[in-house]
N, C-alpha and C positions, 0 to 999 in steps of 0.2 A: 396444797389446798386445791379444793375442785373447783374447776372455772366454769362458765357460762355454758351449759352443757347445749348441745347438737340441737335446734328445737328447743320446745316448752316440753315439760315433765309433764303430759296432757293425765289431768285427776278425775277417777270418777263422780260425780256430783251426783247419781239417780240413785239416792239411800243407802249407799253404800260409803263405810268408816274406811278409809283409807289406815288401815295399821302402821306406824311407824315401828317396826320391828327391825329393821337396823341401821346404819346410818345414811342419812339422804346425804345431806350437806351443809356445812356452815355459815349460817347465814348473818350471820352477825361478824365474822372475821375473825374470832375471839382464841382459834384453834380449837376450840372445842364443837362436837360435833352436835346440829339441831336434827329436830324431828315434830315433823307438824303433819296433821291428818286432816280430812275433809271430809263433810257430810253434809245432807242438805241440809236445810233449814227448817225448820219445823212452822214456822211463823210463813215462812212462803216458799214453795218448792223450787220455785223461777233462782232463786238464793242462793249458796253456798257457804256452810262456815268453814273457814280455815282456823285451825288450832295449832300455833307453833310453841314447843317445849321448849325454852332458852337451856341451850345445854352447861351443866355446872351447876344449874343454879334451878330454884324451884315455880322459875316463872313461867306462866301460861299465857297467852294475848290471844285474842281470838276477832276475827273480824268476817264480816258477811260480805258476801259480794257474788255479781250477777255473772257467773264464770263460762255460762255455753258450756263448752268443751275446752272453755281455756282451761288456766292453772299454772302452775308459779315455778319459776326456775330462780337459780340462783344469780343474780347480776355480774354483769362484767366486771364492775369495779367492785374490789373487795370492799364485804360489807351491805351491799346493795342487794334487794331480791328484787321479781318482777311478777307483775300479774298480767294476763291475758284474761282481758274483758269481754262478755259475751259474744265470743269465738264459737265459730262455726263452719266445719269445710266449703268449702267454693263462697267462702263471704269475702269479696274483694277488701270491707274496709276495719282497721286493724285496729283496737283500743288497747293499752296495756297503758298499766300503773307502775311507778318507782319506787320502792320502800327505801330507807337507810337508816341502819342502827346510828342511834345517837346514845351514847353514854351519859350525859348528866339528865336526859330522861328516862335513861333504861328500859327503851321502846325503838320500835320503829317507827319514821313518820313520812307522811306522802312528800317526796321531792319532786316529781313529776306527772304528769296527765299527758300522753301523747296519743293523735292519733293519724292513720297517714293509709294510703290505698296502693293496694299491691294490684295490677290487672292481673296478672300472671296469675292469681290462685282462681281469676275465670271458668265456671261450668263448662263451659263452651272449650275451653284444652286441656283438660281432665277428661272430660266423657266422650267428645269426638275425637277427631283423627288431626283438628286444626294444631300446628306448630305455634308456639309462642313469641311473635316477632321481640326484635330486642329491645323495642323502646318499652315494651308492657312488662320487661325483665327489673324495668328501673323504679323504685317506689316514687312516689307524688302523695301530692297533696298533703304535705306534712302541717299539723296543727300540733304543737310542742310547746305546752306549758308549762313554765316553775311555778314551784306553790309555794307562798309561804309560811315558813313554819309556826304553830306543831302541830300540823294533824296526825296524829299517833292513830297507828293501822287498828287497833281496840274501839276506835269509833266508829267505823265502817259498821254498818248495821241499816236496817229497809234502803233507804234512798241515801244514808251514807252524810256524814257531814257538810259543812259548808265551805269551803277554799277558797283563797283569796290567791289572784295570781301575783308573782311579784310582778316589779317594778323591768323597765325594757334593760335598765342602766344595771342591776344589782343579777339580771337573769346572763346576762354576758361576763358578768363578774362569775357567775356558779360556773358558767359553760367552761370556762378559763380554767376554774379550780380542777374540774373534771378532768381537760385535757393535760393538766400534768401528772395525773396517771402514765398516759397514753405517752407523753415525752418520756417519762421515766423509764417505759418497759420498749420502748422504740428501737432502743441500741441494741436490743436480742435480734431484731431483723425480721425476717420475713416467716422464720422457721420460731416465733420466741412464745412468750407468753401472750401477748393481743389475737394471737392469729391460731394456736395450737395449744392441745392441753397437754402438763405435765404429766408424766409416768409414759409407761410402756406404750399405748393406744399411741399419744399422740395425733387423737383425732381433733379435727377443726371446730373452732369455739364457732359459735351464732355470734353472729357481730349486730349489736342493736343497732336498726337502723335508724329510731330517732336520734340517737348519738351522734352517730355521721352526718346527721341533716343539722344539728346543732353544730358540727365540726365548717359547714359552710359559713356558720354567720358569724364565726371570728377569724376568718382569714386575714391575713395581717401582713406585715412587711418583718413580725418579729417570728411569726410562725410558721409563713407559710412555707419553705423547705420542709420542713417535721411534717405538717400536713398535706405535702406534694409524697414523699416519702411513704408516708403509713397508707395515703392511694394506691401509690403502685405496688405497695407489699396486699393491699387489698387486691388487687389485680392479677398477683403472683400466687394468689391462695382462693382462684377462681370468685371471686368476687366482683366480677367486673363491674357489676350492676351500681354497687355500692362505689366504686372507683371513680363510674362516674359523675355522681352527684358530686365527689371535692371537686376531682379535675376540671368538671367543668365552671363553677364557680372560681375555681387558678385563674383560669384562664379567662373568664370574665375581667378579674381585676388586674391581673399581668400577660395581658394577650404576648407580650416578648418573651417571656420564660418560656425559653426552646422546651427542654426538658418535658414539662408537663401539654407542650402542644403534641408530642411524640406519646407520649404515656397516655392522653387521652384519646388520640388516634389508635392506640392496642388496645385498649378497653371499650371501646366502639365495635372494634373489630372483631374483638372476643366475642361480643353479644351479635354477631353476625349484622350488624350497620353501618355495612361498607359505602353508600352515601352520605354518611356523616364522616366516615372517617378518613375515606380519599383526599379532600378538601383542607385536612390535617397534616396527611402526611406531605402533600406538595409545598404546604407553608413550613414545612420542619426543614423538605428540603431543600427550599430556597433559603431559609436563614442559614442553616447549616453553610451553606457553598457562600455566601454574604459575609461569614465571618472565616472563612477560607478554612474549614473544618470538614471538607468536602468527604475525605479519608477516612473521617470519622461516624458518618450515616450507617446503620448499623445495616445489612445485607438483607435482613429484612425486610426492609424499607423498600429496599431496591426490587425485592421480591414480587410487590406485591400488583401483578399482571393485573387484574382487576383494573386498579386505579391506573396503571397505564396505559389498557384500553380504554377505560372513559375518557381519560387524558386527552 
């Protein structure tokens, strides 16, 4: 099955039918393969409709929506598709919609509204010569909404239905469901399905980042290993950016978890914020030498001149 591919599938919207002439991807999970086209809108150009073919079966769903240059990929979690909401190069701030096929509606329906700001996609380090410091590497300003169900993606039309958000108690109860996904495919590792697509490529999946910002607000005493874990495999698969929004949340609620003081001291570092991350690794290795684990500081550590000349 094809996973959350590299980027958005960016569609043309300016009158022109995107042809489904062979198979994009399955968006419903069903193994059989969909295919959905795009065209503006006739009723308003600003508009976009999406037409998707449920494949097997004779169904068409169609819904409008204000796409920019965005346009729809297939979701991390199987079953899930995504929309990028009036997207536009160097627009720091990011809207994208959740679809998920439900069977006893035989639709899809909005299970999320998120929205959140990337500095890094900045006019100002695309067009000059300025470098990307690494806090502007780190998404912010996350607004992550559950919906309640059913708005089914066939209502989407001018200004688009009305949504009700759920509740704070039943939206941690979804985030939960979500992440046993994410337990479930964990055990593959760093190199598995969350992180890399199957078949030959093997190239690196886009990791939603309102996922992971959701991944902060159920850190737990029953989770938090699994999500100290799927950070540093975030980390290992150049992601640092993403690594640190868990880590540092870990280490919010269990400032003693050596482990993740170490792991978000390399993903600091990665993003080149060697003042955030000196201060880290001097507390890894003071505990380290505390619990008489001296031997065990990895050479790295010991490496890293920088922090020993601030030092």
């Amino acid at each position: 099955m094809m996973k959350f591919l590299c980027g958005f599938i960016l569609l043309s919207v300016f009158g022109v039918v995107q042809a489904a002439t062979q198979c994009q991807i399955d968006l419903n999970s069903d193994g059989v393969c969909d295919h959905y086209a795009v065209s503006s809108s006739a009723e308003d150009e600003t508009f976009s409709n999406i037409t998707i073919d449920i494949g097997g079966s004779d169904k068409k769903i169609t819904g409008g929506f204000e796409l920019g240059s965005g346009g729809l990929s297939e979701g991390y979690i199987p079953g899930d598709f995504s929309l990028l909401i009036d997207y536009y190069p160097h627009n720091t701030l990011i809207t994208k919609y959740d679809f998920r096929w439900d069977r006893s509606l035989n639709d899809f329906v909005l299970y999320k509204m998120s929205g959140w700001e990337e500095p890094d996609r900045d006019e100002k380090y695309s067009i000059s010569d300025e470098s990307v410091p690494g806090e502007d590497r780190i998404p912010r300003e996350f607004n992550v909404r559950r919906i309640e169900c059913c708005v089914k993606f066939s209502q989407f039309s001018g200004n688009g239905p009305s949504v009700k958000n759920m509740s704070e108690s039943v939206k941690l109860a979804e985030i939960n469901k979500d992440f046993k996904y994410v337990l479930k495919k964990l055990p593959e590792g760093e190199k598995g399905g969350l992180f890399l697509q199957s078949g030959t490529s093997r190239e690196r999946i886009s990791i939603p980042k309102d996922l992971v910002y959701e991944m902060t607000l159920i850190v737990g005493d029953n989770n938090v290993g699994a999500i100290n874990d799927y950070a540093y495999y975030l980390y290992r698969n150049k992601e640092s950016a993403l690594a640190v929004l868990l880590l540092k949340k870990i280490h919010q609620k269990y400032p003693e978890r050596v482990v993740a003081i170490l792991n978000l001291a390399d993903a600091y570092w990665d993003l080149g914020m060697k003042e955030d991350a000196c201060p880290l690794y001097a507390s890894y290795t003071d505990k380290m030498n505390a619990l008489g684990k001296s031997s065990r500081i990895p050479a790295s550590v010991k490496d890293k001149n920088y922090c020993i000349k601030r030092g």
